[in-house]
C-alpha positions in Angstrom: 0.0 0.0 0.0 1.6 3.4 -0.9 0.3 6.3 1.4 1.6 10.1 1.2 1.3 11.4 4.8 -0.4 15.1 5.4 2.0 15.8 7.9 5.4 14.5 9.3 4.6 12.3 11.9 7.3 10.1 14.4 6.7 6.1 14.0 8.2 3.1 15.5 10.0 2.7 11.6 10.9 6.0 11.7 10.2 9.8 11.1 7.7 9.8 8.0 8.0 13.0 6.5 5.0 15.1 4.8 4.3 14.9 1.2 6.8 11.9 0.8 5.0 8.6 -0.7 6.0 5.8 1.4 5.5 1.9 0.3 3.8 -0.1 3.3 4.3 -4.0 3.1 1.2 -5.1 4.6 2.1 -8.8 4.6 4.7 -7.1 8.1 2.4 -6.8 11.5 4.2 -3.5 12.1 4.3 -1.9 8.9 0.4 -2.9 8.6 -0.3 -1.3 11.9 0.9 1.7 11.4 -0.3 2.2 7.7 -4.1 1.7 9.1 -3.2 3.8 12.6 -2.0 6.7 9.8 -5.0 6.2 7.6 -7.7 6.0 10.7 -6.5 9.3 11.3 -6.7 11.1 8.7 -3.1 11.8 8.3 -2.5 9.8 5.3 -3.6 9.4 1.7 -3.5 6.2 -0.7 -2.0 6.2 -3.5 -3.2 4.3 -6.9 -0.5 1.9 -7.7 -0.4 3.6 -11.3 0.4 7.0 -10.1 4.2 7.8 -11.1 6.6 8.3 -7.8 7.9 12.2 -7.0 11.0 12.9 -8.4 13.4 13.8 -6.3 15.1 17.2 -6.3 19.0 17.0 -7.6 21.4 18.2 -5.0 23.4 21.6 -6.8 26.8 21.1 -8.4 29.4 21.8 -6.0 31.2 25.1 -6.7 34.6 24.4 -9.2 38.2 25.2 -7.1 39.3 28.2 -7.5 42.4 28.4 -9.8 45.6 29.1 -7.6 47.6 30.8 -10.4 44.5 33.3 -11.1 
C-alpha cells in the first residue's frame, strides 16, 4: 500500500516526512499497523498503484576550485 502522509509524523519505523510517498508491506504486522493507525486518522492518503513516484530534487553542483595561479 503506498500512502503520502499530510503531515510528518514520528513512527516506530521511523520519522515519515509530509508529502513523501511511502510503500507499506502489509504482509509485516508492524508496517500494517501503522499504515491503518496513519490512515484511521486522517493523516495519510493512498495512492493508486499507477500514479508515477515524485522525483526527487537534484542536490546543486558543488562550486569548481578556485584556480591558484589566477
Amino acid at each position: 500500500m503506498r500512502l503520502t502522509l499530510t503531515r510528518t509524523q514520528k513512527t516506530e519505523i521511523g520519522l515519515l516526512q509530509r508529502g513523501i510517498p511511502y510503500e507499506f508491506d502489509m504482509t509485516k504486522p508492524a508496517e500494517r499497523a501503522i499504515a491503518e493507525d496513519l490512515r484511521a486518522r486522517n493523516v495519510a492518503t493512498e495512492i493508486p498503484d499507477e500514479a508515477p513516484a515524485a522525483a526527487k530534487k537534484a542536490m546543486p553542483k558543488a562550486a569548481p576550485d578556485p584556480d591558484p595561479a589566477a
